[in-house]
C-alpha positions as CSV (number, residue, x, y, z in Angstrom):
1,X,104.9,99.7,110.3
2,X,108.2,97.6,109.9
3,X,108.5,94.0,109.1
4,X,110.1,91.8,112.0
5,X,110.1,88.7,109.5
6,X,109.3,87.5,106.2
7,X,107.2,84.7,106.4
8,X,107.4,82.0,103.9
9,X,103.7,82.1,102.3
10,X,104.1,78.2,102.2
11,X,99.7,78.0,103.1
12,X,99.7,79.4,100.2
13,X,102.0,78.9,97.5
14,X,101.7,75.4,98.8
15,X,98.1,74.9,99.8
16,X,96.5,74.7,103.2
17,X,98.0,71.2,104.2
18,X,101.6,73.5,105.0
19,X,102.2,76.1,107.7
20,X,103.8,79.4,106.6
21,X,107.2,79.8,109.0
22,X,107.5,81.9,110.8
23,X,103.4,82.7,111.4
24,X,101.9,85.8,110.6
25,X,102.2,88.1,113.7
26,X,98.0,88.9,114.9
27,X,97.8,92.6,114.7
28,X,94.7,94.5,115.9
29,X,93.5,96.4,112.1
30,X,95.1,94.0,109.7
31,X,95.6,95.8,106.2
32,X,93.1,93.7,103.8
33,X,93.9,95.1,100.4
34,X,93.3,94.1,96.9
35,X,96.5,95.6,94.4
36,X,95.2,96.3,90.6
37,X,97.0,97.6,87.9
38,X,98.2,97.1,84.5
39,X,101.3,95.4,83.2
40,X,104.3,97.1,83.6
41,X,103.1,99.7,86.3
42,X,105.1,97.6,89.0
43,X,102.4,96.4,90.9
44,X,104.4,93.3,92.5
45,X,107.0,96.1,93.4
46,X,104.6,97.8,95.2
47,X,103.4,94.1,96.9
48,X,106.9,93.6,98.2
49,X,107.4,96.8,99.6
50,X,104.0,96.9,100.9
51,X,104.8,93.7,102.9
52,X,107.7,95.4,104.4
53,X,105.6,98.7,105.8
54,X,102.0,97.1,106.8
55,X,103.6,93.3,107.8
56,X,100.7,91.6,105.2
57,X,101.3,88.9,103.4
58,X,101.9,88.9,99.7
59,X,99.2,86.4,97.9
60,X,100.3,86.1,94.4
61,X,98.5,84.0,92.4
62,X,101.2,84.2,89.7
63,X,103.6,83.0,92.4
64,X,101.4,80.1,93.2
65,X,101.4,78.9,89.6
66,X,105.0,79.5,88.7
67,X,105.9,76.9,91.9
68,X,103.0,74.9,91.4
69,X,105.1,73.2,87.8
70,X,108.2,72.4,90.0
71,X,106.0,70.3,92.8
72,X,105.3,66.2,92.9
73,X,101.8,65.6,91.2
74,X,101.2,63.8,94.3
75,X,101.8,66.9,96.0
76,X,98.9,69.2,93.8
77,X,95.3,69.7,94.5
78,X,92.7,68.7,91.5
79,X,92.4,72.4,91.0
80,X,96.0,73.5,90.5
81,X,96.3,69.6,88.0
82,X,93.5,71.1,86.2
83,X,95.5,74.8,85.9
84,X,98.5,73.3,85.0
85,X,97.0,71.4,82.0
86,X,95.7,74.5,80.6
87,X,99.5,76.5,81.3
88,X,101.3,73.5,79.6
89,X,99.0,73.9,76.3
90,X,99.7,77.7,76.9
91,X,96.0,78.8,77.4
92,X,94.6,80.8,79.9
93,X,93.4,79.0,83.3
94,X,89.9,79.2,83.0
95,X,88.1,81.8,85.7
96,X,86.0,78.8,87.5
97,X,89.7,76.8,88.9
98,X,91.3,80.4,90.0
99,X,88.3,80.7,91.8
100,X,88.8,77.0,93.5
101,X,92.6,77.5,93.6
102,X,91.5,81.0,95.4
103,X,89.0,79.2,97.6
104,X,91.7,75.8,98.4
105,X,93.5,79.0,99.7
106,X,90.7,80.9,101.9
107,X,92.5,80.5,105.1
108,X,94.8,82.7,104.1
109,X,92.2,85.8,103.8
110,X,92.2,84.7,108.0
111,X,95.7,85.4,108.6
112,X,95.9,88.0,111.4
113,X,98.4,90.2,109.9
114,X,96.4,91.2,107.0
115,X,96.8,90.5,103.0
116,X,98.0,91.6,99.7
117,X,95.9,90.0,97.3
118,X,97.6,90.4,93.5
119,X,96.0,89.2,90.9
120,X,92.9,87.9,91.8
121,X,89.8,89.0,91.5
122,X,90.7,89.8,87.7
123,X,86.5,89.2,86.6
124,X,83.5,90.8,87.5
125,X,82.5,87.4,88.6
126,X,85.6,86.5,90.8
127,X,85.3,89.8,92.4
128,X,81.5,88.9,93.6
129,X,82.5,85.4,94.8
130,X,85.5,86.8,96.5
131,X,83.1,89.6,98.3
132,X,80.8,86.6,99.1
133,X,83.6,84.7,100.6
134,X,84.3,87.4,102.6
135,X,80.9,88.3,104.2
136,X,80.8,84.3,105.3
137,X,83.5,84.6,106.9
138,X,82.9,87.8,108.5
139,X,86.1,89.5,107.0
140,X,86.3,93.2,105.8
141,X,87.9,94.4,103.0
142,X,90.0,97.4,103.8
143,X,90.6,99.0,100.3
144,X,91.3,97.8,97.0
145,X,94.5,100.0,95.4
146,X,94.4,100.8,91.7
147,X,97.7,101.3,90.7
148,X,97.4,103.9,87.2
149,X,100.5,105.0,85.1
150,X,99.8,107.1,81.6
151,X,99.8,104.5,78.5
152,X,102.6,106.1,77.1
153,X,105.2,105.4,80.3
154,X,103.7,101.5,80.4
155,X,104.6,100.9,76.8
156,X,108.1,102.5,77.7
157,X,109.1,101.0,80.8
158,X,107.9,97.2,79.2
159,X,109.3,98.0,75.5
160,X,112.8,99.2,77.1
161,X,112.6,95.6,79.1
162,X,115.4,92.8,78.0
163,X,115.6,89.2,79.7
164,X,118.7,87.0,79.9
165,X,118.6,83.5,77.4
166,X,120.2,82.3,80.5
167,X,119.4,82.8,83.6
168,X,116.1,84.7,82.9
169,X,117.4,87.8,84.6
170,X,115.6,91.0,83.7
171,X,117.2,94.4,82.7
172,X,116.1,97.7,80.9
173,X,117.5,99.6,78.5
174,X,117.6,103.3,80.5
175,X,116.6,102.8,84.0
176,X,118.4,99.2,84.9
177,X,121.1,98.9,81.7
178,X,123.9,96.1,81.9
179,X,127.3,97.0,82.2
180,X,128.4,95.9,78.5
181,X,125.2,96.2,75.9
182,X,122.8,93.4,75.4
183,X,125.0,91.4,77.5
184,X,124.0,89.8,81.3
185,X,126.2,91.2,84.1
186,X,125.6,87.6,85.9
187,X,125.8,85.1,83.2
188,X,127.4,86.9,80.0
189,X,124.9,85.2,78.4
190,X,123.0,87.1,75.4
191,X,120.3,89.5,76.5
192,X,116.8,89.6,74.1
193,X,113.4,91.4,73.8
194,X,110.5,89.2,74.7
195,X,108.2,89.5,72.1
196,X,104.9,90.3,74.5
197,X,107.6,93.5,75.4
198,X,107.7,94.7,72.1
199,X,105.3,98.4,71.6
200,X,102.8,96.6,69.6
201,X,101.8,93.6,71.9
202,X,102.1,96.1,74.3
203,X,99.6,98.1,73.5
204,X,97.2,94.8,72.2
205,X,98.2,93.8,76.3
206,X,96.9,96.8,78.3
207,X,93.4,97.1,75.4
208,X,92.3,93.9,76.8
209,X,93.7,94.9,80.0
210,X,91.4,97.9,79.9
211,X,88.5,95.6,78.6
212,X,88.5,93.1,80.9
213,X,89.5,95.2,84.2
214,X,87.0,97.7,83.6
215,X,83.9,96.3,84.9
216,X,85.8,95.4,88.0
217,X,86.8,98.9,88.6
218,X,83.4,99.9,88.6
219,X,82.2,97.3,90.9
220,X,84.7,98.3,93.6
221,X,84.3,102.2,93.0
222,X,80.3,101.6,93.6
223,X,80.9,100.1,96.6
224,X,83.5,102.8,97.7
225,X,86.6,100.8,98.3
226,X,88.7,101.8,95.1
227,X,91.7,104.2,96.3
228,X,93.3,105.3,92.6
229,X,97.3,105.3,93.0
230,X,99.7,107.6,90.4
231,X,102.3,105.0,89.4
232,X,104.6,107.5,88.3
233,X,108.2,108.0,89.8
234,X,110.7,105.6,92.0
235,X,109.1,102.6,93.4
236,X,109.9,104.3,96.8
237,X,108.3,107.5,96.1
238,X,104.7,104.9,94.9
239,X,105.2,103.1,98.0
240,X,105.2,106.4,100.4
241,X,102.3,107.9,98.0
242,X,100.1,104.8,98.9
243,X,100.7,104.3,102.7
244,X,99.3,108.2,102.8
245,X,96.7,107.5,100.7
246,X,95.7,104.3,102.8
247,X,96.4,106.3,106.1
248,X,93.9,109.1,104.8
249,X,91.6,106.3,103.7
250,X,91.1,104.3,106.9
251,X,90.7,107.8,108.7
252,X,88.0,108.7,106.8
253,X,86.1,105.8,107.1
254,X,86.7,105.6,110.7
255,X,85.1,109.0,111.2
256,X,82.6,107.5,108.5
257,X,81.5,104.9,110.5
258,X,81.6,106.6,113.8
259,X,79.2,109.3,112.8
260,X,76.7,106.5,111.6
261,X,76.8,105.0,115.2
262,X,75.6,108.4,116.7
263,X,72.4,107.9,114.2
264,X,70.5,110.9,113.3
265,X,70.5,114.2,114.2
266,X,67.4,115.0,116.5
């Protein structure tokens, strides 16, 4: 489970007019996984060292939005135009252009080494059109990982958080200080507390976190695919906690499955 090569996601951060480099090595059981999990558990940790284990590709749609600003116009699909009017007003991209950047996107749910899909489905609805999606094109969804960390230890880790005025570089007050206080190690520039980092809008973050997420969980623990993750320790120690988990899960449902295949017990 080591990565040979990193490829550059450029079918999808771009769209499906480019080719990632270097392609997607076709393995035989590509890892088809869904990552949930509040802010500030280090979910896109996980994604990245993920990648590095099971070889599948990272689909962020954060990262497709945060590139999609510094591209030609000429260069952008209608959908991600129409996201990118609602990000410059600073509103949310309404759920029905995710769904089309998603679907712009679909031939990356192909690729034969298997995905990571972060932050998408994040509605009840999305979640059904993404399962829909799925069935048409005859593609099963391994497990979807819910990454859970005590409320507590999220409003800690994203409370001690500090970003640079300059170069955007991101610190923490106990786990990743800089070598002088409040002060960037690369820039020297000042160091400040976003305000959405601050306990209170914490706490207002992870209630409508909670709200909105919650009917989702429930959709993908009736259909049996939700593996629950303990976000607690070094990213390392997550990482190894859910390859063991996924290991155990694909086991079991192997044997599942096989037993269904023998049919009933005369």
């Amino acid at each position: 489970m080591t990565s040979t090569g990193k490829p550059d996601r450029a079918a999808w951060i771009q769209g499906p007019s480019a080719n990632c480099d270097p392609r997607p090595e076709r393995v035989q059981a590509p890892w088809r996984l869904i990552l949930l999990g509040a802010p500030g558990v280090g979910k896109g940790t996980q994604a990245d060292l993920l990648h590095q284990r099971l070889n599948a590709c990272h689909l962020s749609t954060g990262d497709v939005f945060r590139s999609a600003g510094s591209r030609a116009e000429c260069d952008q699909s209608p959908a991600m135009k129409a996201a990118l009017q609602y990000m410059r007003r600073g509103d949310l991209v309404p759920d029905s252009i995710v769904w089309e950047m998603v679907l712009e996107r679909s031939g990356c749910l192909r690729c034969g080494g298997g995905f990571l899909l972060d932050g998408f489905p994040r509605t009840l609805a999305q979640a059904e059109s993404l399962k829909q999606l799925m069935e048409n094109q005859r593609l099963d969804l391994t497990a979807v990982l819910n990454y859970r960390l005590p409320l507590n230890e999220i409003v800690a880790r994203l409370s001690g958080r500090r970003s640079c005025q300059g170069c955007k570089a991101v610190y923490h007050v106990t786990e990743r200080p800089p070598r002088l206080a409040d002060i960037c190690d690369r820039c020297g520039e000042k160091l400040f507390q976003r305000e959405d980092d601050q306990p209170n809008s914490v706490k207002v973050r992870l209630e409508a976190y909670e709200q909105s997420t919650a009917p989702l969980i429930e959709f993908y623990q009736g259909s049996r695919m939700l593996v629950t993750i303990a976000a607690s320790g070094s990213p390392e120690e997550i990482c190894e906690r859910t390859i063991a988990a996924l290991e155990d899960w694909r086991k079991r449902n192997s044997e599942h499955n096989f037993r269904n295949t023998l049919g009933p017990k005369p």
